[in-house]
N, C-alpha and C positions, 0 to 999 in steps of 0.2 A: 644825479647820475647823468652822464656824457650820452651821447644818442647813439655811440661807437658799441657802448659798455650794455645800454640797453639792447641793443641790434642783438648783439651776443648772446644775452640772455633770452631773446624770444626762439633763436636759429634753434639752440641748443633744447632750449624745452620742446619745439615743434617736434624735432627729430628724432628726440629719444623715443617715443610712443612707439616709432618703428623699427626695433627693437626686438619688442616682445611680438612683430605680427610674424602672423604663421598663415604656410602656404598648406591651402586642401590636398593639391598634387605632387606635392615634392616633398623631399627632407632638406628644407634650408633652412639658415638662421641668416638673421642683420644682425650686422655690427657698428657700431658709431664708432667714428675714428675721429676725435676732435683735435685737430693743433690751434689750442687758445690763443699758440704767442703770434702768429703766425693768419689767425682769422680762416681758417680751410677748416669745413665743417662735412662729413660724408658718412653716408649709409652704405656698406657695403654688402653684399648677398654671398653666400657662399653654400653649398651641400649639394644633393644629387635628385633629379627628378627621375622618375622613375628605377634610379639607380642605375642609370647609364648614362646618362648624360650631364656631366658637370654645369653645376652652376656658379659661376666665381663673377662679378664683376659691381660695380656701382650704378645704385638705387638713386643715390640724391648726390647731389653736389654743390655746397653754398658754399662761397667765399664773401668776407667783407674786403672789400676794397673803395677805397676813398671816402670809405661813409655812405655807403650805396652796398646793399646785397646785392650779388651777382648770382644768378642760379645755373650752373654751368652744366650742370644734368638734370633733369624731371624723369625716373621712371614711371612714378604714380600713376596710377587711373585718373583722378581727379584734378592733381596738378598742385603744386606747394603752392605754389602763388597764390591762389583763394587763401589759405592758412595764413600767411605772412599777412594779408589786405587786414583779416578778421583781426590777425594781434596788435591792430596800427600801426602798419609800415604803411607812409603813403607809396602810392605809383612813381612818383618821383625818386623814390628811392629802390627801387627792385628794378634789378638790369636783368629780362631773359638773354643771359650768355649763350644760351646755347642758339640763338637767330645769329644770323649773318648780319653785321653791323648797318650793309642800309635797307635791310629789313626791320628794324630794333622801331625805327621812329612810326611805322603801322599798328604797333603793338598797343601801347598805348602807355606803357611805361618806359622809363629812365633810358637813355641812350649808352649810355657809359657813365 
């Protein structure tokens, strides 16, 4: 198996878990929105907290590109990145998208 095809497999298993979470204070659901051909991997949120206030927007945001995860959104508490370290992605391969690119090389992972 290709390290592309593998990638794919770890995004996808990581993110489906959040899925089934559920929020104490609101009525929301996540939803995965995978484009496999395409490598764009997303957790989206949607429902009402308290019943006035809409909740619509995106939780996670992974794309592969060039053979490097890019994490283009983090809303987690804890942070995907610890996740991906655990399923053997090395640092070398996880780009935080969401820093500003001459921020990227203090990180201590991937530049691009």
């Amino acid at each position: 198996m290709d390290k592309v095809t593998q990638y794919r497999e770890i995004v996808q298993r990581i993110l489906l878990p959040y899925v089934s979470h559920r929020y104490a204070n609101a009525d929301v659901e996540n939803e995965a929105v995978f484009d496999r051909e395409n490598d764009h991997y997303l957790i989206m949120q949607m429902g009402w907290q308290e019943g006035i206030r809409r909740i619509h927007g995106c939780l996670l945001h992974l794309d592969i590109i060039g053979g490097k995860i890019w994490i283009q959104r983090d809303g987690t508490e804890d942070g995907i990145v610890y996740q991906l370290e655990d399923a053997g992605i090395p640092k070398s391969d996880i780009v935080p998208g969401f820093h500003p690119a001459k921020d990227r090389p203090l990180t201590g992972y991937a530049v691009a």
